[in-house]
C-alpha positions as CSV (number, residue, x, y, z in Angstrom):
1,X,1.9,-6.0,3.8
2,X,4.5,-8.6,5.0
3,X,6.0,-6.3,7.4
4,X,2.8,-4.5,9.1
5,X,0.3,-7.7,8.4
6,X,2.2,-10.6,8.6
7,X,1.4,-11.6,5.6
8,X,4.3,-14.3,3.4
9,X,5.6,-12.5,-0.2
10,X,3.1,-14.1,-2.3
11,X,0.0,-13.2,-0.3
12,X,1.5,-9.9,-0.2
13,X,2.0,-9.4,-3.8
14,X,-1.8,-10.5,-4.6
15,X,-3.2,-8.2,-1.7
16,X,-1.6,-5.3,-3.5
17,X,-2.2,-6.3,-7.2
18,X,-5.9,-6.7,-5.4
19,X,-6.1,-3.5,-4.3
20,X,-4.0,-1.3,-6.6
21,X,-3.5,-3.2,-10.0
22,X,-0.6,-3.1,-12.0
23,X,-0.4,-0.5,-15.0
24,X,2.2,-0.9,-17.7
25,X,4.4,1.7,-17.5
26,X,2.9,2.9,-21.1
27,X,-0.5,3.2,-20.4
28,X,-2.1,6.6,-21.1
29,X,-3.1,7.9,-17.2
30,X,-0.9,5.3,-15.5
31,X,-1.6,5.7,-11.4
32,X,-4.5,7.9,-11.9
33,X,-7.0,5.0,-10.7
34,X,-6.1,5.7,-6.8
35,X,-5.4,9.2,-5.9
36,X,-3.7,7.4,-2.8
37,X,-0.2,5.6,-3.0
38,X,-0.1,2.1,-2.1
39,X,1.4,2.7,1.6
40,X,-2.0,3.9,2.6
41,X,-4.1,1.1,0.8
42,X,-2.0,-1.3,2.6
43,X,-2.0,0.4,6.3
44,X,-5.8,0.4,5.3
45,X,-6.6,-3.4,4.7
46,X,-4.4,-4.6,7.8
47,X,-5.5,-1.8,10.1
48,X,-8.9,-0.9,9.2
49,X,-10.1,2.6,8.0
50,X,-9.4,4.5,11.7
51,X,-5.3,3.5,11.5
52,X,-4.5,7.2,11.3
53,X,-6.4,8.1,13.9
54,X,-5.2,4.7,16.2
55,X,-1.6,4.7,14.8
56,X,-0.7,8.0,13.8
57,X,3.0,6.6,13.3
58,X,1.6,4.9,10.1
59,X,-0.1,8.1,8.4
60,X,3.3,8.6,6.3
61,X,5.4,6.0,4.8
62,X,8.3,4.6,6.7
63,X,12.1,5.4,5.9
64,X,11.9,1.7,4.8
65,X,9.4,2.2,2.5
66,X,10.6,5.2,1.1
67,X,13.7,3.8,0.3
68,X,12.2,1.0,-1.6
69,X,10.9,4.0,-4.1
């Protein structure tokens, strides 16, 4: 979100906690709310719901974000 939309660290953080809220790592079923990993809910909100088709470079996470994993 900061690099692809601009956005500063903190408007960052509560765009994703927006869209994919955090789950303690001991809750039954933890990540089973989005079937989607973040990378795509981002690419989504700044891009719009065609960015696959109009920047097929985004479809898969970047070496950048990978690494972050």
């Amino acid at each position: 979100m900061r690099h692809h939309g601009g956005l500063t660290p903190s408007q960052a953080r509560a765009a994703a906690l927006e869209r994919y809220p955090y789950e303690p790592d001991d809750v039954p079923f933890r990540g089973l709310v989005l079937h989607d990993e973040a990378w795509h809910w981002a690419m989504f909100v700044i891009h719009g719901d065609r960015y696959m088709v109009e920047l097929p470079g985004l479809a898969q996470p970047s070496v950048e974000y990978r690494a972050l994993e």
